[in-house]
PDB file as gemmi writes it, atoms N, CA and C in Angstrom:
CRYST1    1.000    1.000    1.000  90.00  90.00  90.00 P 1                      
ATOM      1  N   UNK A   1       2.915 -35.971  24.384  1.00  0.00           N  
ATOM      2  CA  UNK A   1       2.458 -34.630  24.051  1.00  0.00           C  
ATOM      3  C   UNK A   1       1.143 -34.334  24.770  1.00  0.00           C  
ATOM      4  N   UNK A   2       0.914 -33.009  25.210  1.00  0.00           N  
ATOM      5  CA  UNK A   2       0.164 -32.888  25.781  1.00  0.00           C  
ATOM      6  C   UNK A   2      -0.617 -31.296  24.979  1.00  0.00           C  
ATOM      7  N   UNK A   3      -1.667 -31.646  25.140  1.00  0.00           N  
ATOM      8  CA  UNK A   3      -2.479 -30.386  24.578  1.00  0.00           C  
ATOM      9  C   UNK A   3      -3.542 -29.500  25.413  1.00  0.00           C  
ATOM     10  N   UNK A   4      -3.522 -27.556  25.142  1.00  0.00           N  
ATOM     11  CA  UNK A   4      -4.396 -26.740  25.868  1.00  0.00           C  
ATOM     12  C   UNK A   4      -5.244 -26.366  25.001  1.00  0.00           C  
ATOM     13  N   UNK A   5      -6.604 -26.115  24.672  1.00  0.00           N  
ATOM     14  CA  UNK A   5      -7.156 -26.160  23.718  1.00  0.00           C  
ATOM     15  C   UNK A   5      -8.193 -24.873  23.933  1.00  0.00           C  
ATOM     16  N   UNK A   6      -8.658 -24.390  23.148  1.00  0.00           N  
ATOM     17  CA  UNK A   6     -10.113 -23.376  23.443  1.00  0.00           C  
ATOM     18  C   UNK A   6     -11.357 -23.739  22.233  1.00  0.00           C  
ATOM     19  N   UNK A   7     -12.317 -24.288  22.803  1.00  0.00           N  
ATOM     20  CA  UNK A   7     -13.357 -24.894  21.849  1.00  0.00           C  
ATOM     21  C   UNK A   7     -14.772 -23.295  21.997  1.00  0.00           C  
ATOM     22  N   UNK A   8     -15.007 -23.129  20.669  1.00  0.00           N  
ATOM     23  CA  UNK A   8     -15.917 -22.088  20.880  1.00  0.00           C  
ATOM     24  C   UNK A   8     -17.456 -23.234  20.484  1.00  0.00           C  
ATOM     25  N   UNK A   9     -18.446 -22.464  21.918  1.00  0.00           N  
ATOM     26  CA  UNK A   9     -19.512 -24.058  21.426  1.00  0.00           C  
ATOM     27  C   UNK A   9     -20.337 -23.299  21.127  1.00  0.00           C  
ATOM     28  N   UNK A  10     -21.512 -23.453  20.348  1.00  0.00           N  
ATOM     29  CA  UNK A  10     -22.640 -23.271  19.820  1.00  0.00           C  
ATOM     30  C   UNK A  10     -23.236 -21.809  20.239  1.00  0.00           C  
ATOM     31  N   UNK A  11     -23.165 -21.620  21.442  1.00  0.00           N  
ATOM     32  CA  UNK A  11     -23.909 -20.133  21.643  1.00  0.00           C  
ATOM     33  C   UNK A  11     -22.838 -19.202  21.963  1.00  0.00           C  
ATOM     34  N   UNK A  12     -21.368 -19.457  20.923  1.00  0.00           N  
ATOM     35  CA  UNK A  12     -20.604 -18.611  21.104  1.00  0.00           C  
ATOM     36  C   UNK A  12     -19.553 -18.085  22.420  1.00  0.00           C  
ATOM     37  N   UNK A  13     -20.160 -19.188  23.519  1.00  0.00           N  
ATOM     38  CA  UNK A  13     -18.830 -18.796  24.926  1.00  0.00           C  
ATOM     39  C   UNK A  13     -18.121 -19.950  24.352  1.00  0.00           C  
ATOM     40  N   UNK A  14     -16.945 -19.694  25.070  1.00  0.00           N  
ATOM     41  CA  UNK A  14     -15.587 -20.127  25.127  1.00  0.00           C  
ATOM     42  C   UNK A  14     -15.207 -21.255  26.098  1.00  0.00           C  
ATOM     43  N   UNK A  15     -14.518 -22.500  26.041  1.00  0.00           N  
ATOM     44  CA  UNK A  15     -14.429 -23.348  26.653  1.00  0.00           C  
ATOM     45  C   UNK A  15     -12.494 -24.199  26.285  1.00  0.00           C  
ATOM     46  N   UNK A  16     -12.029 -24.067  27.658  1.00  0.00           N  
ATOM     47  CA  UNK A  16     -10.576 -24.195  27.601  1.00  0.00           C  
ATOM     48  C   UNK A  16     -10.452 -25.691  28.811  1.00  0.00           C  
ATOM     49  N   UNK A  17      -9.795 -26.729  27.569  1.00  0.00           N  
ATOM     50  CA  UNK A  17      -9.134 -27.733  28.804  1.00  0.00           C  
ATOM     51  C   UNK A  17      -7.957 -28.126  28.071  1.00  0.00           C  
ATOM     52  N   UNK A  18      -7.128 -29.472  28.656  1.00  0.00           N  
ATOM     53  CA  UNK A  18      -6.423 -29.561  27.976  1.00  0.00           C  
ATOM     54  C   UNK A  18      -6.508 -31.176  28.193  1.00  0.00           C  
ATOM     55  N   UNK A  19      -5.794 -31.795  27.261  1.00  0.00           N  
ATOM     56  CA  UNK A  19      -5.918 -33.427  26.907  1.00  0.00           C  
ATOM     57  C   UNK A  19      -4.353 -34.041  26.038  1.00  0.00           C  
ATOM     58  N   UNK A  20      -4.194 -34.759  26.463  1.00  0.00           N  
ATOM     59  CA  UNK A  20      -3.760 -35.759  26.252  1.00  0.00           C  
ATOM     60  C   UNK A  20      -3.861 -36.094  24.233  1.00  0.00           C  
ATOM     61  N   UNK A  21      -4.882 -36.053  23.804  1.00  0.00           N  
ATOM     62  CA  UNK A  21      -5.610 -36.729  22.306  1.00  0.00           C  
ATOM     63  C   UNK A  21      -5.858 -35.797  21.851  1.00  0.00           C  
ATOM     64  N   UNK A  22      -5.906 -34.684  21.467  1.00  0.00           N  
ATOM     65  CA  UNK A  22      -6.670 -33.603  20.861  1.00  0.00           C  
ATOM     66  C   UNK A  22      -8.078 -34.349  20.205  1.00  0.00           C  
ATOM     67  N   UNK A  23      -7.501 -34.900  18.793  1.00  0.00           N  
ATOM     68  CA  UNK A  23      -8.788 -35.348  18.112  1.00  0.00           C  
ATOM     69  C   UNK A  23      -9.482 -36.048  18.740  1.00  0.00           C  
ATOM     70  N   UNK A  24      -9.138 -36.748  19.822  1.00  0.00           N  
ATOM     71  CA  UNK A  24     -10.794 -37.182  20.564  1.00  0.00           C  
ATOM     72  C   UNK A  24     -11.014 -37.046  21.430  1.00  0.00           C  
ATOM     73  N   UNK A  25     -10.195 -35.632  22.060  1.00  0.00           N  
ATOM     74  CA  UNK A  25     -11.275 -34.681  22.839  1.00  0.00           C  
ATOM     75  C   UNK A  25     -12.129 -33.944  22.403  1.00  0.00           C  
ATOM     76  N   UNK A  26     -12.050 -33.525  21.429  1.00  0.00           N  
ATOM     77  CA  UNK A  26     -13.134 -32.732  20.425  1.00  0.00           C  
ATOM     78  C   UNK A  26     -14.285 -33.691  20.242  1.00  0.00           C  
ATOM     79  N   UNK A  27     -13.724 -34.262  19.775  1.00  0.00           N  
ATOM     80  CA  UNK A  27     -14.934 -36.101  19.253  1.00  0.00           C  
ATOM     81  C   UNK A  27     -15.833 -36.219  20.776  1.00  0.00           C  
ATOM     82  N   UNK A  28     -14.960 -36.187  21.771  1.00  0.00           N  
ATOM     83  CA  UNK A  28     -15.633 -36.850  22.633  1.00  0.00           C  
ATOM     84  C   UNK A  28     -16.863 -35.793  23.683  1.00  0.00           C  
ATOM     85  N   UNK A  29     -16.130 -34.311  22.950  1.00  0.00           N  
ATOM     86  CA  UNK A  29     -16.986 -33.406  23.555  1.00  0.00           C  
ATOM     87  C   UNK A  29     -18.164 -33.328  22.467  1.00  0.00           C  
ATOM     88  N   UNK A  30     -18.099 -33.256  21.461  1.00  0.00           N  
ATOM     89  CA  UNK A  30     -19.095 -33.104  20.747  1.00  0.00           C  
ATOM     90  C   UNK A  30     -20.173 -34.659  20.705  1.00  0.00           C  
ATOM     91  N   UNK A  31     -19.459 -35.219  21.050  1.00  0.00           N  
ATOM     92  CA  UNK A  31     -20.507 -36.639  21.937  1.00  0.00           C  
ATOM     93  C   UNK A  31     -21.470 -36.529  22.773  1.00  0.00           C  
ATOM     94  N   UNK A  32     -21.118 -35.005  23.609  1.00  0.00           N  
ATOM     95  CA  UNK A  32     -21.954 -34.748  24.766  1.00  0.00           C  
ATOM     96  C   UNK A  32     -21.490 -36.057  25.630  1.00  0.00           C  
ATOM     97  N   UNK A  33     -20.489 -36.041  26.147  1.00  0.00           N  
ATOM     98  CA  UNK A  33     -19.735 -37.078  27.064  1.00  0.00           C  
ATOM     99  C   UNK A  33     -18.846 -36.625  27.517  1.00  0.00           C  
ATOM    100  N   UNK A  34     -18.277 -35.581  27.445  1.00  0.00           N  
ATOM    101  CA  UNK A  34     -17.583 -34.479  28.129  1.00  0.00           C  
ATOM    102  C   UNK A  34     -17.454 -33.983  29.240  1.00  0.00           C  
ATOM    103  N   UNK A  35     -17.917 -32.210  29.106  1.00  0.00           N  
ATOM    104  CA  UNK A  35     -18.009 -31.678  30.614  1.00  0.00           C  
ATOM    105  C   UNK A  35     -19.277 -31.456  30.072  1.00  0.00           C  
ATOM    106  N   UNK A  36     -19.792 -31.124  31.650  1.00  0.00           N  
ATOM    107  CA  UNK A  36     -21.437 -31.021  31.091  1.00  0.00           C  
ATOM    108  C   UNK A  36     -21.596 -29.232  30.834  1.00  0.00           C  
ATOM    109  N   UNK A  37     -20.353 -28.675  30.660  1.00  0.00           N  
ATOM    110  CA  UNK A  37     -20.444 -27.390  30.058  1.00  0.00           C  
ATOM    111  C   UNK A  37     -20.936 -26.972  28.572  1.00  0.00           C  
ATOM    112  N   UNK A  38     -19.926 -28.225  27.733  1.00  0.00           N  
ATOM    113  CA  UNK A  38     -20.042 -28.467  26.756  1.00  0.00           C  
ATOM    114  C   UNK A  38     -21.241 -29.142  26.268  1.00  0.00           C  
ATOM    115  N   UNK A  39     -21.628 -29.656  26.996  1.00  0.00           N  
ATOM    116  CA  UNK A  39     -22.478 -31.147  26.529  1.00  0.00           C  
ATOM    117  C   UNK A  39     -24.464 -30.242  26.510  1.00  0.00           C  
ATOM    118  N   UNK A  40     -24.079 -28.713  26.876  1.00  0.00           N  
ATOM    119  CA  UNK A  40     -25.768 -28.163  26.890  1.00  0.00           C  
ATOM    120  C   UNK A  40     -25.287 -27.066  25.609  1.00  0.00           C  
ATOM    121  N   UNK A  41     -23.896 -27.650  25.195  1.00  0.00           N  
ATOM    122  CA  UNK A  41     -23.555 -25.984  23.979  1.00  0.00           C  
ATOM    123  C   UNK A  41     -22.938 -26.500  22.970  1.00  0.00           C  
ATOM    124  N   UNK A  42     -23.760 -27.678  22.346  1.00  0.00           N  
ATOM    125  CA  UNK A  42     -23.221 -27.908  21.500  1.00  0.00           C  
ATOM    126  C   UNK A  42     -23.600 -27.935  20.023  1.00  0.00           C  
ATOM    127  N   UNK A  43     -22.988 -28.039  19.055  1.00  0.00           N  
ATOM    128  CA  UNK A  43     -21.604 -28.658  19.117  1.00  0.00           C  
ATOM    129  C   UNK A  43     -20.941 -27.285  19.059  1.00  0.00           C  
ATOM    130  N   UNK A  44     -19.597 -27.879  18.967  1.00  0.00           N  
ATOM    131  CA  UNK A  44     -18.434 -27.332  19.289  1.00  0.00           C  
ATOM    132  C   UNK A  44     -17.326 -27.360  19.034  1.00  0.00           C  
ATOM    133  N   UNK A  45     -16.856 -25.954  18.115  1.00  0.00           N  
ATOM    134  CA  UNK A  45     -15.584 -26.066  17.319  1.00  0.00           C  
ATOM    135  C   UNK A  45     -14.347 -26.011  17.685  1.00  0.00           C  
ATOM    136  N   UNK A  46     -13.124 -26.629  17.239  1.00  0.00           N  
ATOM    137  CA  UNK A  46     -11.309 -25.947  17.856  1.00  0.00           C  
ATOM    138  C   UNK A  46     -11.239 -25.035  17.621  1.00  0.00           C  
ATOM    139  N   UNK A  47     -10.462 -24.057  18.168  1.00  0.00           N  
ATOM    140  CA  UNK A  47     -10.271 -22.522  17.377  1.00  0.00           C  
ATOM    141  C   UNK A  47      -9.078 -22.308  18.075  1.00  0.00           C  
ATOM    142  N   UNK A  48      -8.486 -22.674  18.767  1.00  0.00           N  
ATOM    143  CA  UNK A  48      -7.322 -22.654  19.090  1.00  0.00           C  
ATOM    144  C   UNK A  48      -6.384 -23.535  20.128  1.00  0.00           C  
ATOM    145  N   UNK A  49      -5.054 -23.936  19.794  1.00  0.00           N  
ATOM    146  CA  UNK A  49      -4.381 -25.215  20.521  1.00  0.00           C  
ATOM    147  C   UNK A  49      -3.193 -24.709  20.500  1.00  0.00           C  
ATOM    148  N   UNK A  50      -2.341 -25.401  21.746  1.00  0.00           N  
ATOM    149  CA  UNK A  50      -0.688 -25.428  21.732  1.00  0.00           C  
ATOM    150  C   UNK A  50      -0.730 -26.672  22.557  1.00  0.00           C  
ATOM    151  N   UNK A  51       0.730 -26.823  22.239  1.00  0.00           N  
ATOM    152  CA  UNK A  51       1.380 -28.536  22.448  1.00  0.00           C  
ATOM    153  C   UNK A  51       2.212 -28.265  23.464  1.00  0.00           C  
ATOM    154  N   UNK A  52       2.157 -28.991  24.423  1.00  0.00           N  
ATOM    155  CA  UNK A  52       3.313 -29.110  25.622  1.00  0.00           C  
ATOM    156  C   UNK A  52       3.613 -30.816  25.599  1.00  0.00           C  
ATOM    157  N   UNK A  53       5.227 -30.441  25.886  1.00  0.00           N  
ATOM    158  CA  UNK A  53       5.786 -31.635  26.331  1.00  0.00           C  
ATOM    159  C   UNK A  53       5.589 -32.553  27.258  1.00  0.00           C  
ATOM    160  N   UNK A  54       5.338 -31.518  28.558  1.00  0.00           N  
ATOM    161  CA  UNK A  54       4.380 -32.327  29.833  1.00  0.00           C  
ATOM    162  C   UNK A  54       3.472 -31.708  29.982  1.00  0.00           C  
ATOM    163  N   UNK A  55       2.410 -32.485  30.817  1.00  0.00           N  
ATOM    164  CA  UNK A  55       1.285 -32.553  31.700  1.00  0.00           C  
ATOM    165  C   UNK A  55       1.090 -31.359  32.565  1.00  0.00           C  
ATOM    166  N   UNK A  56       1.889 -31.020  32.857  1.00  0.00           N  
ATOM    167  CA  UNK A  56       2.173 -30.111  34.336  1.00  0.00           C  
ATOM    168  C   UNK A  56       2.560 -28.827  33.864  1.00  0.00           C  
ATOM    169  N   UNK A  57       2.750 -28.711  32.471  1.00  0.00           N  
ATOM    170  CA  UNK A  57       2.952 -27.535  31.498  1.00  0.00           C  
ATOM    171  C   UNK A  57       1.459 -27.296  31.059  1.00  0.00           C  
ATOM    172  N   UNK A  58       0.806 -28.214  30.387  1.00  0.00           N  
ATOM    173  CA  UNK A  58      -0.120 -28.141  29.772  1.00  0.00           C  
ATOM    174  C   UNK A  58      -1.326 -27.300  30.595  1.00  0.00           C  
ATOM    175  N   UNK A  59      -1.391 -28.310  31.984  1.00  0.00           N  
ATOM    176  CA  UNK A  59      -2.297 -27.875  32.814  1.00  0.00           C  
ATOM    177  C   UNK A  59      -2.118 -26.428  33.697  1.00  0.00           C  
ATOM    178  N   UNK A  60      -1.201 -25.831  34.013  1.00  0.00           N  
ATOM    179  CA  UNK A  60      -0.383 -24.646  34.124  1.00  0.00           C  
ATOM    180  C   UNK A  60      -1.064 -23.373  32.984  1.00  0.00           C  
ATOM    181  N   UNK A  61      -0.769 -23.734  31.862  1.00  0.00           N  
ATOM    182  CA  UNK A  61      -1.091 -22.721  30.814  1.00  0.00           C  
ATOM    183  C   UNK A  61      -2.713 -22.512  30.804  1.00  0.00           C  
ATOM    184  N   UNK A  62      -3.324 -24.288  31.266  1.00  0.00           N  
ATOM    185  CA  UNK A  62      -4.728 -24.190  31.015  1.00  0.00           C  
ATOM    186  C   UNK A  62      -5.389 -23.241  32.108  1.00  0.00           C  
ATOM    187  N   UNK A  63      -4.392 -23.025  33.021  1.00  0.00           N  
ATOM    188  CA  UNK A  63      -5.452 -22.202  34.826  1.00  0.00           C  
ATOM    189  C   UNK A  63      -5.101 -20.897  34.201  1.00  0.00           C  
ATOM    190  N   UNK A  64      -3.559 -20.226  33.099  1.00  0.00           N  
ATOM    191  CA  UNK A  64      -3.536 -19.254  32.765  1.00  0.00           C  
ATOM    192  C   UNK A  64      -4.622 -18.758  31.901  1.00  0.00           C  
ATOM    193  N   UNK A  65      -4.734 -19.553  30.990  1.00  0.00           N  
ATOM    194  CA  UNK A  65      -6.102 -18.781  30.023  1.00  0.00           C  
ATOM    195  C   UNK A  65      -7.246 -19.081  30.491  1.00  0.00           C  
ATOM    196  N   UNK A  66      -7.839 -20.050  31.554  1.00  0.00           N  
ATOM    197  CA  UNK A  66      -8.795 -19.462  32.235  1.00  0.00           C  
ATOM    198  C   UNK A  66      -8.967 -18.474  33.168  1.00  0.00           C  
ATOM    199  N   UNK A  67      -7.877 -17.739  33.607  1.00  0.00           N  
ATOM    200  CA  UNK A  67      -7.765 -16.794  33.930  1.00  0.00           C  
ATOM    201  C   UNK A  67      -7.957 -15.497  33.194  1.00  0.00           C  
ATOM    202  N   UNK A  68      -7.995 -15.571  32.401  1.00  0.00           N  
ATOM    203  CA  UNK A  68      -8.335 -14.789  30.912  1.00  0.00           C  
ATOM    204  C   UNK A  68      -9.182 -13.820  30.713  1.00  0.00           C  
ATOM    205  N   UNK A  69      -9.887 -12.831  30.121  1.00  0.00           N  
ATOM    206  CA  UNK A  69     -10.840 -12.203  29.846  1.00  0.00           C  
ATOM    207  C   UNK A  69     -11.275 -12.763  28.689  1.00  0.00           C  
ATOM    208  N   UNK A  70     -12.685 -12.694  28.442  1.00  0.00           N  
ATOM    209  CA  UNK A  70     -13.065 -13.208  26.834  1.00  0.00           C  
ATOM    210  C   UNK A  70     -12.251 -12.658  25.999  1.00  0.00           C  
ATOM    211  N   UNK A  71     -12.230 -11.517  25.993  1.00  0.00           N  
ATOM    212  CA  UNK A  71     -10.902 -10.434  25.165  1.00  0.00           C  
ATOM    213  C   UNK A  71      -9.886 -11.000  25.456  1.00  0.00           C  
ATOM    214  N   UNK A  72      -9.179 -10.970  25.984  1.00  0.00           N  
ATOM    215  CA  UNK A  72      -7.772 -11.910  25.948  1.00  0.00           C  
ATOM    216  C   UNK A  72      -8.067 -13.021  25.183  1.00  0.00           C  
ATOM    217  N   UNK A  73      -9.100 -13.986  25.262  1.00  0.00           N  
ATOM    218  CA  UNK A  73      -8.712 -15.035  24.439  1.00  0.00           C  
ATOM    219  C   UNK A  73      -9.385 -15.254  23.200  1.00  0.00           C  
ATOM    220  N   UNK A  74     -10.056 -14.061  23.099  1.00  0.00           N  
ATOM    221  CA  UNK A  74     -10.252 -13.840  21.579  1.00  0.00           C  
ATOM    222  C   UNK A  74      -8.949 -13.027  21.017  1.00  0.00           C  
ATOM    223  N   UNK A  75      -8.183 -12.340  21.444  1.00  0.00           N  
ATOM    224  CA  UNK A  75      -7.044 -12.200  20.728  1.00  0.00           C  
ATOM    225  C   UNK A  75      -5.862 -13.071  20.858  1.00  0.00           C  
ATOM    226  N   UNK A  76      -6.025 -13.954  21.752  1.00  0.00           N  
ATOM    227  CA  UNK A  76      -5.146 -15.361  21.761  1.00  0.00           C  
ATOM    228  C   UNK A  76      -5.029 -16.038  20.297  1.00  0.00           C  
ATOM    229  N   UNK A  77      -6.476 -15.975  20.379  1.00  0.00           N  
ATOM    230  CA  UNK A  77      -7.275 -16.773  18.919  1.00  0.00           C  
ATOM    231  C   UNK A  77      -6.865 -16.422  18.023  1.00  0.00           C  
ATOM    232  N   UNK A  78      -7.147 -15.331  17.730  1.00  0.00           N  
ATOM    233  CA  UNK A  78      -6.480 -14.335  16.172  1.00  0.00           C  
ATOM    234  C   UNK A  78      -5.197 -14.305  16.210  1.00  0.00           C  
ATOM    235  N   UNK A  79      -4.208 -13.997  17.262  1.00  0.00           N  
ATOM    236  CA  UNK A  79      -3.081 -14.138  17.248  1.00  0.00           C  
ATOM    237  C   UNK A  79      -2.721 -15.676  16.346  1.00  0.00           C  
ATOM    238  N   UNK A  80      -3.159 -16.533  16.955  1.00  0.00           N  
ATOM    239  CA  UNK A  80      -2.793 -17.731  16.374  1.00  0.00           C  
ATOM    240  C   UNK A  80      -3.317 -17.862  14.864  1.00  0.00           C  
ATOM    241  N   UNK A  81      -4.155 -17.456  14.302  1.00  0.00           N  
ATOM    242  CA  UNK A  81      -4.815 -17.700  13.008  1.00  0.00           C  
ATOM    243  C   UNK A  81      -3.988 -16.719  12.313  1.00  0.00           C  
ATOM    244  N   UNK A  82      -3.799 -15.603  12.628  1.00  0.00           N  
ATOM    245  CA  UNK A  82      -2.588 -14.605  11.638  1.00  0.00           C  
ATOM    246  C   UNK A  82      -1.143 -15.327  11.327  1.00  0.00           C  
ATOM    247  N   UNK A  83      -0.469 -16.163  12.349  1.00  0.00           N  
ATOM    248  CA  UNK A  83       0.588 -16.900  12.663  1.00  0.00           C  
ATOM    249  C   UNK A  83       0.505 -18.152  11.354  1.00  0.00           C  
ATOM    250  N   UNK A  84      -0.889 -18.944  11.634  1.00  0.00           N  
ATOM    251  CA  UNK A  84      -1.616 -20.228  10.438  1.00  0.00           C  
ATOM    252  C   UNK A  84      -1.237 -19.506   9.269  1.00  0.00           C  
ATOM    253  N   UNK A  85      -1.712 -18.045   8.979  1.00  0.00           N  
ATOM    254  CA  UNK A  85      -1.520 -17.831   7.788  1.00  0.00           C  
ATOM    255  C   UNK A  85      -0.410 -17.649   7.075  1.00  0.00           C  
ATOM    256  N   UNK A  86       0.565 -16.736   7.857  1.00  0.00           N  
ATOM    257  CA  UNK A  86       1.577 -16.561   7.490  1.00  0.00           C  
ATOM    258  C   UNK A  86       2.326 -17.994   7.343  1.00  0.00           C  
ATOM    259  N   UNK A  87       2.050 -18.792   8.295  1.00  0.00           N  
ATOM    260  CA  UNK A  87       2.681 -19.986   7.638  1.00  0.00           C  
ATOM    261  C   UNK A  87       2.291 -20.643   6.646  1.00  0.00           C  
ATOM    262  N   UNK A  88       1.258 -20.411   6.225  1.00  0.00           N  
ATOM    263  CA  UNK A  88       0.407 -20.885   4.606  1.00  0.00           C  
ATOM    264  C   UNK A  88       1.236 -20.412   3.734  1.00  0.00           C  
ATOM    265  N   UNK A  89       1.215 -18.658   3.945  1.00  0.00           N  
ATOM    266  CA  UNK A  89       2.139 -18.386   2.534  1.00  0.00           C  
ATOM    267  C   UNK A  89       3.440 -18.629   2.616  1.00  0.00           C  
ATOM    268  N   UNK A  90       3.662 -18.926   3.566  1.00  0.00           N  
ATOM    269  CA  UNK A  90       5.759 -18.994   3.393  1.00  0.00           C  
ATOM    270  C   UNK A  90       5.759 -20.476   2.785  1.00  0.00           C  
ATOM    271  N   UNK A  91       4.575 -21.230   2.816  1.00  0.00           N  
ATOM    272  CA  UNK A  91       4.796 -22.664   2.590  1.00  0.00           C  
ATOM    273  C   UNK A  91       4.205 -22.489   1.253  1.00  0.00           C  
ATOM    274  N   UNK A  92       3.641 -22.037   1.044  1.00  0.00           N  
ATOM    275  CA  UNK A  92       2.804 -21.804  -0.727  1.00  0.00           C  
ATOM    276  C   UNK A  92       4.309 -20.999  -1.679  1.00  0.00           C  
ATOM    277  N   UNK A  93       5.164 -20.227  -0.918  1.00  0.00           N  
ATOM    278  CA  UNK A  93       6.336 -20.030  -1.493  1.00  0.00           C  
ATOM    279  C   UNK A  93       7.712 -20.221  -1.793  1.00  0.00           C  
ATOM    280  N   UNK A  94       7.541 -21.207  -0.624  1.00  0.00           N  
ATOM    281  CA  UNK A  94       8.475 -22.093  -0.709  1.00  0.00           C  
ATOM    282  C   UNK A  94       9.435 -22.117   0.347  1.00  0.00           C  
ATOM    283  N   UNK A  95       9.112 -21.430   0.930  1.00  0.00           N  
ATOM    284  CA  UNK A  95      10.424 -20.889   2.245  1.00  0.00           C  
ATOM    285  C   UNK A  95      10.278 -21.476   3.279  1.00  0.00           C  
TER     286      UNK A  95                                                      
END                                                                             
């Protein structure tokens, strides 16, 4: 599995790679051992992820949303958190 991720760091810009580990790419950015993008803005939260099967998918999607406008991937973001929710309640109801 492979993961594209968007970490929002400390002074609020936006930061997109993708990895292999999720949980310890986060770990390892908030280490300040990272990119040294991250490593002057930190720390630094997930706010949004998708899963690819391969590598060559993952990294593909990652040149797309850096291609991005901040606007685009702040509604990437929300898109995905409206999606979290609705799956909260269908699961809080049973469906």
């Amino acid at each position: 599995m492979c993961y594209v991720y968007i970490l929002e760091c400390a002074d609020k810009t936006l930061y997109t790679g993708w990895t292999v580990n999720l949980y310890n790419r986060i770990k390892v950015h908030n280490n300040g051992k990272a990119s040294k993008y991250t490593r002057a803005r930190l720390p630094v939260k997930l706010v949004y992820s998708e899963v690819y099967e391969e590598k060559v998918s993952a990294q593909r999607r990652e040149w797309q949303i850096k291609q991005m406008s901040r606007q685009e991937k702040l509604k990437l973001i929300e898109s995905q958190k409206k999606l979290d929710q609705i799956a909260k309640i269908r699961y809080s109801l049973g469906r």
